[in-house]
C-alpha positions as a Markdown table, in Angstrom:
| # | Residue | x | y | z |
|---|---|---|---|---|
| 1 | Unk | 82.6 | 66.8 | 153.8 |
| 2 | Unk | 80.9 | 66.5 | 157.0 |
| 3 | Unk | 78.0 | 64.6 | 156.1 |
| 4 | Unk | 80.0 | 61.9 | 154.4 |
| 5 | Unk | 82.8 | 62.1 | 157.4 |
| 6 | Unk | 79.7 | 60.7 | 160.0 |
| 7 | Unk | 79.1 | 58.1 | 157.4 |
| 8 | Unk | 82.7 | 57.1 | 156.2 |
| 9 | Unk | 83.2 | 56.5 | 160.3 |
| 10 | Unk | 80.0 | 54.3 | 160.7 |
| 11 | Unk | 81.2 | 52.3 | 157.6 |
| 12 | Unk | 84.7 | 52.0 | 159.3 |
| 13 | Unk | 83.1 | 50.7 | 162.7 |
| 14 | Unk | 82.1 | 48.1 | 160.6 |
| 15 | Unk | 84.8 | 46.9 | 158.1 |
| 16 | Unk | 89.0 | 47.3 | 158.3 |
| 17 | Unk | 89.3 | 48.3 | 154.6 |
| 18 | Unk | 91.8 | 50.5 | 153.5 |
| 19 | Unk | 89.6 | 52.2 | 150.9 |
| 20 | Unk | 87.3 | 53.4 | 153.6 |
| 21 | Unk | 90.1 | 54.6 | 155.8 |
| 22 | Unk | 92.2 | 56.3 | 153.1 |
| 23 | Unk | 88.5 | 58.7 | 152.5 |
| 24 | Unk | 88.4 | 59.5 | 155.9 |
| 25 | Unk | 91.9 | 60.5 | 155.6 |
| 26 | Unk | 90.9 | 62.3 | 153.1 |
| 27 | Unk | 87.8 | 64.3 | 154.3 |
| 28 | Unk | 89.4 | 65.0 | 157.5 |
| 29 | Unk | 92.2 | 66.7 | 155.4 |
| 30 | Unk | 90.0 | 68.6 | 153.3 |
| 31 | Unk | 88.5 | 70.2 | 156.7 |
| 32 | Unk | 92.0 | 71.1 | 158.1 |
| 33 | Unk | 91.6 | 68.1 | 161.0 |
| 34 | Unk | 95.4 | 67.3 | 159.7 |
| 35 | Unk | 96.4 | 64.9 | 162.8 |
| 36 | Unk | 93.7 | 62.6 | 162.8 |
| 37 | Unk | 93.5 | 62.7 | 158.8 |
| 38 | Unk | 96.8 | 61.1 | 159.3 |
| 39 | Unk | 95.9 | 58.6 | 161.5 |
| 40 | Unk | 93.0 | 57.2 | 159.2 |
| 41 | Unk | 96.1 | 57.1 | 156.3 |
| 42 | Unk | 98.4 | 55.2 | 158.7 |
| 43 | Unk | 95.6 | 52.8 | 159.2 |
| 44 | Unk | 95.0 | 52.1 | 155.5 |
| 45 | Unk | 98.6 | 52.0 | 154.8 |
| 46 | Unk | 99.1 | 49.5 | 157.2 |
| 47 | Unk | 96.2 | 47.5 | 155.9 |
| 48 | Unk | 97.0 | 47.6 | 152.4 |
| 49 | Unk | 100.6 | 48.8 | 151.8 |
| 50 | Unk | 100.7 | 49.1 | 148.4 |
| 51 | Unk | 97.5 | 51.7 | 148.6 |
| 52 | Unk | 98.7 | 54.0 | 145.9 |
| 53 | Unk | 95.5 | 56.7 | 146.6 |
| 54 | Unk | 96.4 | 56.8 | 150.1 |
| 55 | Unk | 100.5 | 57.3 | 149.4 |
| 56 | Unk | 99.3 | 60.2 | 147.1 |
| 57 | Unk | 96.6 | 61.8 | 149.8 |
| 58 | Unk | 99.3 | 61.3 | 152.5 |
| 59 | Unk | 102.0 | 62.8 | 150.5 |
| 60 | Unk | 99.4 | 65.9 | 149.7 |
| 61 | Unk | 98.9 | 66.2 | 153.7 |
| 62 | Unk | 102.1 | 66.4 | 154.0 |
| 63 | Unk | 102.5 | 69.0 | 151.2 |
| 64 | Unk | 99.8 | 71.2 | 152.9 |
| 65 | Unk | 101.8 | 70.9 | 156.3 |
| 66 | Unk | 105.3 | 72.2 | 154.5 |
| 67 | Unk | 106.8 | 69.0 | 155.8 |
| 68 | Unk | 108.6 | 68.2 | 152.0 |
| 69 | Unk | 110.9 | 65.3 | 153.0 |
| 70 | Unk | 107.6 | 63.1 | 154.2 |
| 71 | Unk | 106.1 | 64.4 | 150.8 |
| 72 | Unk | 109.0 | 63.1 | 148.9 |
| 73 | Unk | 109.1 | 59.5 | 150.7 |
| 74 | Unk | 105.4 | 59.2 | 149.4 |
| 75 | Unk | 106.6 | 60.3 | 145.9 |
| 76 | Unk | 109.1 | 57.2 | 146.1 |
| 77 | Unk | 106.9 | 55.3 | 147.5 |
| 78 | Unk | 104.4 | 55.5 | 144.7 |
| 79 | Unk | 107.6 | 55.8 | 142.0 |
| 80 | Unk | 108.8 | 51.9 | 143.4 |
| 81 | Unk | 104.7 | 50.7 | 143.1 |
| 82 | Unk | 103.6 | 52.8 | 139.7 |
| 83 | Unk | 107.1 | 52.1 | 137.8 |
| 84 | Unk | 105.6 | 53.1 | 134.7 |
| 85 | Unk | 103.7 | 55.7 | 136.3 |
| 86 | Unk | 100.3 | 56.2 | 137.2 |
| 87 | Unk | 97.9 | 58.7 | 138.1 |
| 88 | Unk | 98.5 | 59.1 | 141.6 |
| 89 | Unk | 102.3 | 59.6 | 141.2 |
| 90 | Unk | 101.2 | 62.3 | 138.9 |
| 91 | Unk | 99.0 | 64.5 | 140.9 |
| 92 | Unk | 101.7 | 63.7 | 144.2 |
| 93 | Unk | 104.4 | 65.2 | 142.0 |
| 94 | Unk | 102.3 | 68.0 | 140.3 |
| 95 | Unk | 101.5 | 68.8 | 144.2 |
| 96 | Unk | 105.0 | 68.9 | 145.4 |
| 97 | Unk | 105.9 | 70.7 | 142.4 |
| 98 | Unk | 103.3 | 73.6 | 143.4 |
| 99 | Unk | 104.6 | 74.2 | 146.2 |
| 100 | Unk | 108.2 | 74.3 | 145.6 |
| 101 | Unk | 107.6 | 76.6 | 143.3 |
| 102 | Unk | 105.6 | 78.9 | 145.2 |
């Protein structure tokens, strides 16, 4: 993960596209840096809204930090944008399900 985190942030320095964002969010999360993780998901929310791999990998951080209720808004989130479902509501709820269960 730490070889592709000094890429993903040269490759942000140079474009504002969600995709690129949501993976740092996502490589940050995968080495524990939770806080700024969820910064770089922020930003590609609020660059594409409708980002349904970054609702799912915020939801997830929010899983692995015990805070359910923010996991839950991204599991409506992604229920109001994948109405018939999709892959990404999937692994959110299978997440949240995980751990409730645990």
């Amino acid at each position: 993960y730490k070889g592709a985190l000094a890429d993903l942030r040269d490759l942000a320095q140079d474009t504002q596209q969600a995709d690129v964002y949501n993976l740092l969010g996502f490589t940050l999360r995968k080495t524990g840096d939770y806080q700024t993780s969820l910064t770089y998901y922020t930003k590609a929310l609020e660059l594409k809204p409708d980002h349904k791999a970054a609702h799912e990998y915020l939801g997830e951080l929010y899983v692995e930090t015990g805070d359910m209720a923010k996991a839950n808004e991204q599991r409506a989130s992604l229920e109001k944008l994948c109405p018939s479902g999709c892959e990404e509501l999937s692994d959110l709820k299978q997440a949240i399900d995980t751990k409730v269960t645990k």
